[in-house]
Each structure stands twice: as structure tokens, then as C-alpha cells.
N, CA, C and O atoms as CSV, one atom per row, in Angstrom:
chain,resi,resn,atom,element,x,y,z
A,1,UNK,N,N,0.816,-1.188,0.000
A,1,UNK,CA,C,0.000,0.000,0.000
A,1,UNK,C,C,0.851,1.240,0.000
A,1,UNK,O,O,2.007,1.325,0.416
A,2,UNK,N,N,0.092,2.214,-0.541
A,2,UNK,CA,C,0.658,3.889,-0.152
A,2,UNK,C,C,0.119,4.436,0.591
A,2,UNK,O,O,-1.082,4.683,0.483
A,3,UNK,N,N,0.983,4.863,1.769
A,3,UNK,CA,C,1.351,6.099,2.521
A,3,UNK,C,C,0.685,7.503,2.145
A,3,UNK,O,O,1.579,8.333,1.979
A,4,UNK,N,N,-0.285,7.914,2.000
A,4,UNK,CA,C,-0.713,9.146,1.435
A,4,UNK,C,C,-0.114,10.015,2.376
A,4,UNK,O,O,0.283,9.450,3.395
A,5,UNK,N,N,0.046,11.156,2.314
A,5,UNK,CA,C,0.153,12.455,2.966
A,5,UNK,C,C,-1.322,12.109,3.941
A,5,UNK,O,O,-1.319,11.353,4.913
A,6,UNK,N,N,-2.437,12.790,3.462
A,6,UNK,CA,C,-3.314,12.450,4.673
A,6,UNK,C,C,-3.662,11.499,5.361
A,6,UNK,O,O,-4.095,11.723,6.491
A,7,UNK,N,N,-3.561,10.096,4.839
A,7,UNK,CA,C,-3.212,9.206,6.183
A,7,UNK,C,C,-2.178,9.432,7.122
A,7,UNK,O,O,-2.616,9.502,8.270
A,8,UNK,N,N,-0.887,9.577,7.017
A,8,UNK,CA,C,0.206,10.420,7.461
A,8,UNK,C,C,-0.051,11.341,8.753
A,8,UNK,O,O,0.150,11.367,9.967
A,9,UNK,N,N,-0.580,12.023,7.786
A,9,UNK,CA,C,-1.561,12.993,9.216
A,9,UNK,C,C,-2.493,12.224,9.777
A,9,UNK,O,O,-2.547,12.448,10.986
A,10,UNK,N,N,-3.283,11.379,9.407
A,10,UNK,CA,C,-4.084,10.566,10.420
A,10,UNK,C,C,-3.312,10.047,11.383
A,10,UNK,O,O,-3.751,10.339,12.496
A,11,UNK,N,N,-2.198,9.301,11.412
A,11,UNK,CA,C,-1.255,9.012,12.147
A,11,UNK,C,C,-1.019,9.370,13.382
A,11,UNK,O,O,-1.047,8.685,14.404
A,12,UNK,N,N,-0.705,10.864,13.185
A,12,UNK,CA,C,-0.086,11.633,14.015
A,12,UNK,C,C,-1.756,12.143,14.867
A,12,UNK,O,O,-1.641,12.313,16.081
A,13,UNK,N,N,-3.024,12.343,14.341
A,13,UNK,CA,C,-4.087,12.723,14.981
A,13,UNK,C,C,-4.196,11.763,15.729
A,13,UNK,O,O,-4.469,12.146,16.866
A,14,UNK,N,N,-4.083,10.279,15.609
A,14,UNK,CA,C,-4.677,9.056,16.185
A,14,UNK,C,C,-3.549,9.059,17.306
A,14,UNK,O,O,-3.603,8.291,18.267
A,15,UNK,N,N,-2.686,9.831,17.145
A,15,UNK,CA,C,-1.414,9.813,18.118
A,15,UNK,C,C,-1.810,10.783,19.478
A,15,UNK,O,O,-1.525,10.577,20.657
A,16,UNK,N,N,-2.630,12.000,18.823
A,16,UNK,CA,C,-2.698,12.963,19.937
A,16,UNK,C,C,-4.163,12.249,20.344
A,16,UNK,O,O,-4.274,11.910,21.522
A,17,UNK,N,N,-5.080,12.047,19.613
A,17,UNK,CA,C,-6.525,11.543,20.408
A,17,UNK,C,C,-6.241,10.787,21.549
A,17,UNK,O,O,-6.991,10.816,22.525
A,18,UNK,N,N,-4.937,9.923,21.501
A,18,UNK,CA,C,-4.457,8.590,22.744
A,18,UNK,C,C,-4.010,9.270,23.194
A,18,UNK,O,O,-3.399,8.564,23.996
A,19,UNK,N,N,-3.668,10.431,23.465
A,19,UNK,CA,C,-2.673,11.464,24.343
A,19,UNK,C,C,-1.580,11.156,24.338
A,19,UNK,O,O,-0.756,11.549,25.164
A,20,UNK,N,N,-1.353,10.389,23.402
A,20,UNK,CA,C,1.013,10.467,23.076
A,20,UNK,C,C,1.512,11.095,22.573
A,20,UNK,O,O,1.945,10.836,21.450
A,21,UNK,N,N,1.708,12.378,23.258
A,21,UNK,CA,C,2.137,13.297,22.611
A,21,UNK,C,C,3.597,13.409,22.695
A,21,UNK,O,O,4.258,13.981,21.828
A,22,UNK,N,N,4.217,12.733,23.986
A,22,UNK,CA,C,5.448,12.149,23.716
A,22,UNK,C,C,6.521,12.013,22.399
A,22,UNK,O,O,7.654,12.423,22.145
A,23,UNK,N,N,5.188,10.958,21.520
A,23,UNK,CA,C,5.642,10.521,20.442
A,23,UNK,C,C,5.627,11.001,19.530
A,23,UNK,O,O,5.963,10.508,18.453
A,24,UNK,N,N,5.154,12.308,19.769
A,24,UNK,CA,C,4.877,13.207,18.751
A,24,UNK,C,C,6.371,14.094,18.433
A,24,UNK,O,O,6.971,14.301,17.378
A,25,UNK,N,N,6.675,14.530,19.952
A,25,UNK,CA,C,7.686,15.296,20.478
A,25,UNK,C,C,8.953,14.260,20.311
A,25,UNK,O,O,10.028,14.834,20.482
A,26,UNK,N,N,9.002,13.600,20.171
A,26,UNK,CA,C,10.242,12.468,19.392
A,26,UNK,C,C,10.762,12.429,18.362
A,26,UNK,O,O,11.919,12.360,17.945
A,27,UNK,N,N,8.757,12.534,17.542
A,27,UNK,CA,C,9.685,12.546,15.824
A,27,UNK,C,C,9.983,13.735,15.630
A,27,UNK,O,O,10.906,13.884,14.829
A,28,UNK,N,N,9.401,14.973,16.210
A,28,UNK,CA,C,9.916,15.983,15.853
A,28,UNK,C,C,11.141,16.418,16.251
A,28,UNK,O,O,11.706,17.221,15.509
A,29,UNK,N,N,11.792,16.001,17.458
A,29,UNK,CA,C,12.970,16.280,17.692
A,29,UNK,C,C,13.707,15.689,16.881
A,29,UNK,O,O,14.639,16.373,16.457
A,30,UNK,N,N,13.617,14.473,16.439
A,30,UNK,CA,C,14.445,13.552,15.380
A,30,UNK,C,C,14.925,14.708,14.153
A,30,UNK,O,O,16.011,15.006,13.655
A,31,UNK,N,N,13.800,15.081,14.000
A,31,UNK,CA,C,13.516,15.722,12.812
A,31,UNK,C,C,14.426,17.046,12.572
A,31,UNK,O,O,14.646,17.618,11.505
A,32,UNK,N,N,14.931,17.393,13.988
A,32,UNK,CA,C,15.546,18.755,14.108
A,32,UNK,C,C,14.458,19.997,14.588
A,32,UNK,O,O,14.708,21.202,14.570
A,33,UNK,N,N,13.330,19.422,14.972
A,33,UNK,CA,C,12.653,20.532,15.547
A,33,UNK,C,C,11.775,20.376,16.809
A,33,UNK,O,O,10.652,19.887,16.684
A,34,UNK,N,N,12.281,20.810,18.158
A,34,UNK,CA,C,12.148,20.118,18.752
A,34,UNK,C,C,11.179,20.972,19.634
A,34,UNK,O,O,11.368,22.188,19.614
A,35,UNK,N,N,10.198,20.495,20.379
A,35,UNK,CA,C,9.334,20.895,21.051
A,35,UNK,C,C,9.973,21.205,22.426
A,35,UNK,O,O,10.955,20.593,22.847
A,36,UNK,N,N,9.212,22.419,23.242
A,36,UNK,CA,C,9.559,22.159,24.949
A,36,UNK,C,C,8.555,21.421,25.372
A,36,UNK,O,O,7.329,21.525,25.332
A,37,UNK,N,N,9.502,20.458,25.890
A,37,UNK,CA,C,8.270,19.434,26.582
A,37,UNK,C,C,8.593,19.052,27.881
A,37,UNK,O,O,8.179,18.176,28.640
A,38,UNK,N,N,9.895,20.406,27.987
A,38,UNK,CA,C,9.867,20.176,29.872
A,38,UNK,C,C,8.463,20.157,30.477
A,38,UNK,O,O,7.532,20.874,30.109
A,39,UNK,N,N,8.423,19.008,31.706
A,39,UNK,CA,C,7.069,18.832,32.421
A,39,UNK,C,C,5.961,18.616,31.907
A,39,UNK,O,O,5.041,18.492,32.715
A,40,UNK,N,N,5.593,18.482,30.317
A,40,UNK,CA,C,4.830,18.444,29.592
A,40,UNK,C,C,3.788,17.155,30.050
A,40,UNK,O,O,2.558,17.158,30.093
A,41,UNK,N,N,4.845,15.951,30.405
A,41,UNK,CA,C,4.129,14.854,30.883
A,41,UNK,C,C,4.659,14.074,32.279
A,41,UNK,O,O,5.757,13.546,32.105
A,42,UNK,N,N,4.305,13.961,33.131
A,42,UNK,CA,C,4.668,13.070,34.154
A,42,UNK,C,C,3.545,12.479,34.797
A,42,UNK,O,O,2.421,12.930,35.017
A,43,UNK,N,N,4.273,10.961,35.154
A,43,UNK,CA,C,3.198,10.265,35.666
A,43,UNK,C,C,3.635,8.964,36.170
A,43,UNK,O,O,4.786,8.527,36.184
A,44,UNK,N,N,2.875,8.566,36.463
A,44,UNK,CA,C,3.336,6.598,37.215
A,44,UNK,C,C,2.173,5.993,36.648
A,44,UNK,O,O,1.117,6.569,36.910
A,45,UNK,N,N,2.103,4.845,35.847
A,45,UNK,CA,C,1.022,4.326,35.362
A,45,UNK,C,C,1.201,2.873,36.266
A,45,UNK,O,O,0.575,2.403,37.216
A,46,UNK,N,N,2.394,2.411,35.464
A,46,UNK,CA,C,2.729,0.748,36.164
A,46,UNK,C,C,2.965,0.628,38.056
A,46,UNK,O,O,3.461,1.561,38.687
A,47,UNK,N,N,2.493,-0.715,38.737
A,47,UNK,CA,C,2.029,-1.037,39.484
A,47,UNK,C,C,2.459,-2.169,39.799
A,47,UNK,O,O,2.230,-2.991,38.912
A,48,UNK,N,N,3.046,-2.627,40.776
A,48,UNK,CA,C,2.990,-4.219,41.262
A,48,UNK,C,C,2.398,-4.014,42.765
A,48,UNK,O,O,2.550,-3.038,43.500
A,49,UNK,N,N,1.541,-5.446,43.054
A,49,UNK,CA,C,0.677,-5.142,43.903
A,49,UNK,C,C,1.026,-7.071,44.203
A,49,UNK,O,O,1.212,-7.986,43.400
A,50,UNK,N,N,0.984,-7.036,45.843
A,50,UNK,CA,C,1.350,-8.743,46.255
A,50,UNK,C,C,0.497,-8.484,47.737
A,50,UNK,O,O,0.325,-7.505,48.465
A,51,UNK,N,N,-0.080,-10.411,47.766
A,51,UNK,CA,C,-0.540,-10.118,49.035
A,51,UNK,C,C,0.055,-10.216,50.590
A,51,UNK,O,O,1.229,-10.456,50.872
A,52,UNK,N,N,-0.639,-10.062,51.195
A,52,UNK,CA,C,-0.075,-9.927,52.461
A,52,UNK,C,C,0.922,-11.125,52.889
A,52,UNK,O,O,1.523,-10.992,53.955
A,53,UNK,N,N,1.117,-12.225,52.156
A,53,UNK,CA,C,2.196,-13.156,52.918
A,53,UNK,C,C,3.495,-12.712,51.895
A,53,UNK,O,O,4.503,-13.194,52.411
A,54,UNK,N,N,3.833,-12.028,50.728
A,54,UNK,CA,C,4.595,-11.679,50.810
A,54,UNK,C,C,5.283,-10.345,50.947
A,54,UNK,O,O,4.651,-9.297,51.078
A,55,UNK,N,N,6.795,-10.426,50.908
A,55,UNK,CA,C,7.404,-9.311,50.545
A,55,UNK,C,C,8.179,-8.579,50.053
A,55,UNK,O,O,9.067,-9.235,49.508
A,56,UNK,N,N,8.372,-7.104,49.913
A,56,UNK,CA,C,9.254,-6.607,48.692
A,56,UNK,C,C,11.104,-6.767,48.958
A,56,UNK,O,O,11.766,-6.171,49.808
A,57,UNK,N,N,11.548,-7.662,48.031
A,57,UNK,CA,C,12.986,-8.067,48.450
A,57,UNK,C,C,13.668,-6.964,47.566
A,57,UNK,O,O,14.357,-6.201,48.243
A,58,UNK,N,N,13.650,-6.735,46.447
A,58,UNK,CA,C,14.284,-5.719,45.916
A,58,UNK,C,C,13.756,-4.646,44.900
A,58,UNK,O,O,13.929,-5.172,43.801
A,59,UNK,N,N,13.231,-3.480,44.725
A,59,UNK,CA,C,12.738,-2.882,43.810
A,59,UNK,C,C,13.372,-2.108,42.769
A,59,UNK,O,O,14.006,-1.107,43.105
A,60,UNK,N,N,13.267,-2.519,41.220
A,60,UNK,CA,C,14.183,-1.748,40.475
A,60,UNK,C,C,13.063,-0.292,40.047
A,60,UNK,O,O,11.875,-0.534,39.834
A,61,UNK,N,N,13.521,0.981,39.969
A,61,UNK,CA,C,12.277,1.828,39.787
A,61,UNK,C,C,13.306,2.777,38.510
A,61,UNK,O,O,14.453,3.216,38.594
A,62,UNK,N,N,12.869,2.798,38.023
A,62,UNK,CA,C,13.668,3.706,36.597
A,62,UNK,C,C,12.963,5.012,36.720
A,62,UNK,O,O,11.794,5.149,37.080
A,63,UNK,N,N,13.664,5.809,36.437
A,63,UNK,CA,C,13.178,7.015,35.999
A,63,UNK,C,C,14.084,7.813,34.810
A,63,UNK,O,O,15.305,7.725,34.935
A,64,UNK,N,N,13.510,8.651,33.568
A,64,UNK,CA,C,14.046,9.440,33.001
A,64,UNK,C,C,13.867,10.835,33.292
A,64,UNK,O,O,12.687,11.147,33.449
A,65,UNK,N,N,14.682,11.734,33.403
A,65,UNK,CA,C,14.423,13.196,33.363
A,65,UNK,C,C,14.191,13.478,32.064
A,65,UNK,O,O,13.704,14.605,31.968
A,66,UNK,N,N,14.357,12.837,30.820
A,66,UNK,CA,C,13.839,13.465,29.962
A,66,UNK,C,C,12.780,12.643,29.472
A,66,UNK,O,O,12.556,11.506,29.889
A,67,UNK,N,N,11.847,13.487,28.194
A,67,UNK,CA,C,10.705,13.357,27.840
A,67,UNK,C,C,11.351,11.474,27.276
A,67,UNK,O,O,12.437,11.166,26.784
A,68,UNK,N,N,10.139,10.578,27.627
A,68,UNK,CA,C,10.431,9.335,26.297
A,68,UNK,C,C,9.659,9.018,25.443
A,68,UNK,O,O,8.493,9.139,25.820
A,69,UNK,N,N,9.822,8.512,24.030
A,69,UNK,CA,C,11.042,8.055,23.950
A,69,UNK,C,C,12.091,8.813,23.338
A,69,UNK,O,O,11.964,9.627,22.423
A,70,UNK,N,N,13.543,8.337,24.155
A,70,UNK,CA,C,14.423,8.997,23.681
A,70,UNK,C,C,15.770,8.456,23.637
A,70,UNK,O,O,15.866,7.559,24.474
A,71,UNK,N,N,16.930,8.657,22.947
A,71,UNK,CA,C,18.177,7.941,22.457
A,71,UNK,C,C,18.469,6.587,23.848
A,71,UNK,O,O,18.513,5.385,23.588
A,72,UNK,N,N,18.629,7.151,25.214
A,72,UNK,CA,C,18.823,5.632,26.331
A,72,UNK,C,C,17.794,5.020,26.706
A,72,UNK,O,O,17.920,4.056,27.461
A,73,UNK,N,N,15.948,5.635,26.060
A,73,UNK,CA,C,14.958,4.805,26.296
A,73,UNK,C,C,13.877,4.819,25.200
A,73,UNK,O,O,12.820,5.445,25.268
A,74,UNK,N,N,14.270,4.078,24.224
A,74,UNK,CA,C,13.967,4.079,22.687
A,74,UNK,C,C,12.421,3.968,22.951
A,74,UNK,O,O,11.783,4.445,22.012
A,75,UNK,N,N,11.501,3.381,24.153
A,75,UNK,CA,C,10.128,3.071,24.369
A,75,UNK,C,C,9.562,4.407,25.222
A,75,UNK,O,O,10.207,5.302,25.766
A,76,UNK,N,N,8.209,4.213,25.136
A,76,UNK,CA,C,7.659,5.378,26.234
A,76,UNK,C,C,7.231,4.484,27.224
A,76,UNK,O,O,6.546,4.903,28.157
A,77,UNK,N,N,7.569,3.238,27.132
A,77,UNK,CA,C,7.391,2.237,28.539
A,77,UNK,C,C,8.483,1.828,29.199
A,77,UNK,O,O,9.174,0.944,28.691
A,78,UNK,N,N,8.881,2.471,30.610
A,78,UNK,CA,C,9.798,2.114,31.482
A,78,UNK,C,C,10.095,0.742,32.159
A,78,UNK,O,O,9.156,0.380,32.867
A,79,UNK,N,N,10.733,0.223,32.142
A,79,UNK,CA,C,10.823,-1.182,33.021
A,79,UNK,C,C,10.385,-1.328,34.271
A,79,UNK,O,O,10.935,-0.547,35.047
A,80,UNK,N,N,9.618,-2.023,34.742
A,80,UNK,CA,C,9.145,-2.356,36.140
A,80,UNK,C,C,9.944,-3.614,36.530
A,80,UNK,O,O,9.706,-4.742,36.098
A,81,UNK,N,N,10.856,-3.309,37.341
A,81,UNK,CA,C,11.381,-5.131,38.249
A,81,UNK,C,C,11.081,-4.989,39.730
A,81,UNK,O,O,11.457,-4.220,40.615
A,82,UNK,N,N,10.174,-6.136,39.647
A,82,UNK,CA,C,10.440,-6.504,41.764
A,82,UNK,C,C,10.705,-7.617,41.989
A,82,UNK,O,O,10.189,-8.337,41.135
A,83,UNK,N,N,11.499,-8.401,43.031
A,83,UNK,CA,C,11.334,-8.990,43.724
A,83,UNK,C,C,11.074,-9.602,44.930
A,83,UNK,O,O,11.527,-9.167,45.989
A,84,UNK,N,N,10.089,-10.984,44.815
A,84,UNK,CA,C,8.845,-11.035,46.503
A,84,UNK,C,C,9.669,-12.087,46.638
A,84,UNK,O,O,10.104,-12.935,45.859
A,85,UNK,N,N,9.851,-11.765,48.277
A,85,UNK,CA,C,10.155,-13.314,49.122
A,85,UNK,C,C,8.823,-13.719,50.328
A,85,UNK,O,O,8.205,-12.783,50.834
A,86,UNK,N,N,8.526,-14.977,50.653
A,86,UNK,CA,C,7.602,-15.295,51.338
A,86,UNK,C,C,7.875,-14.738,52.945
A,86,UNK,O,O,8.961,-14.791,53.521
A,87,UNK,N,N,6.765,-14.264,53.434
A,87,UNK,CA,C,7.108,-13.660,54.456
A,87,UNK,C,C,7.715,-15.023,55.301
A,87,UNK,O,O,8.856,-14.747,55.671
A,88,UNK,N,N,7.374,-16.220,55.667
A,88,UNK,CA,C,7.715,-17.212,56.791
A,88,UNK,C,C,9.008,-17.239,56.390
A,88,UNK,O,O,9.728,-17.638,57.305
A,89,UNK,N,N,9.986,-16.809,54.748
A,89,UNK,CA,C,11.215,-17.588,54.781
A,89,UNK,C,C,11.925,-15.853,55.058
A,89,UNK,O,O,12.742,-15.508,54.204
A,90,UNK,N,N,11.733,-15.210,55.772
A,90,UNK,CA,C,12.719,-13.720,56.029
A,90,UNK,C,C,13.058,-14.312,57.160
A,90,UNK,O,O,13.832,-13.756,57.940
């Protein structure tokens, strides 16, 4: 198939309707034109949640100061690692 110009732009609309505007601010920086998108987005979406017999042995928590995605986090999804040990074996 072809790529029209206005699908193209559909693209990028179907991009802001989901609110990734992130990804918007990516290609355009790629591009050489780059948006301020200091503070533009912050947030915590991901979650690990365990029940009461266990517990948290080690938590990896990532954070970027800059907008993603970007050159050390090619995704706009951060890694979540935990590890649970049973409470009877602490």
C-alpha cells in the first residue's frame, strides 16, 4: 500500500486523540525541531501489587528526566522489576 500524505496525518491525529504526545515530540525532535516538553508529561502508570504473605525483596524503579522516547529509552514504557520473598522464609 501507499502512505498518502493524509493518512500520514491521520497518524499523528490518532497519536494525539491517545494522548502520546510524547511521540509526537520524538519525531519531531528527530527531525531537528524540537518541542519544549519540559514537564509536559509526568506520571506513574505501572504497578505491582502482592498479598499480604509476601514481601518486597528488591525494587528496580527507573526514571528518566527526559521526555520518552528517547536515544537511552527508545520506548515510552519504562521497566518495572520486583522482587517477593515469602514472608515465613525472612
Amino acid at each position: 500500500g501507499i502512505l498518502t500524505l493524509d493518512d500520514f496525518i491521520g497518524v499523528y491525529l490518532d497519536e494525539l486523540r491517545q494522548g502520546k504526545f510524547w511521540s509526537i515530540a520524538w519525531d519531531l525532535d528527530s527531525l531537528g525541531e524540537p518541542l519544549p516538553v519540559k514537564d509536559v508529561f509526568r506520571a506513574r502508570y505501572d504497578r505491582m501489587y502482592c498479598s499480604s504473605s509476601l514481601m518486597p525483596a528488591a525494587v528496580l524503579d527507573t526514571i528518566s528526566d527526559v521526555a520518552c522516547p528517547n536515544t537511552s529509552e527508545p520506548s515510552d514504557h519504562l521497566p518495572v522489576c520486583a522482587s517477593f520473598v515469602r514472608k515465613q522464609n525472612m
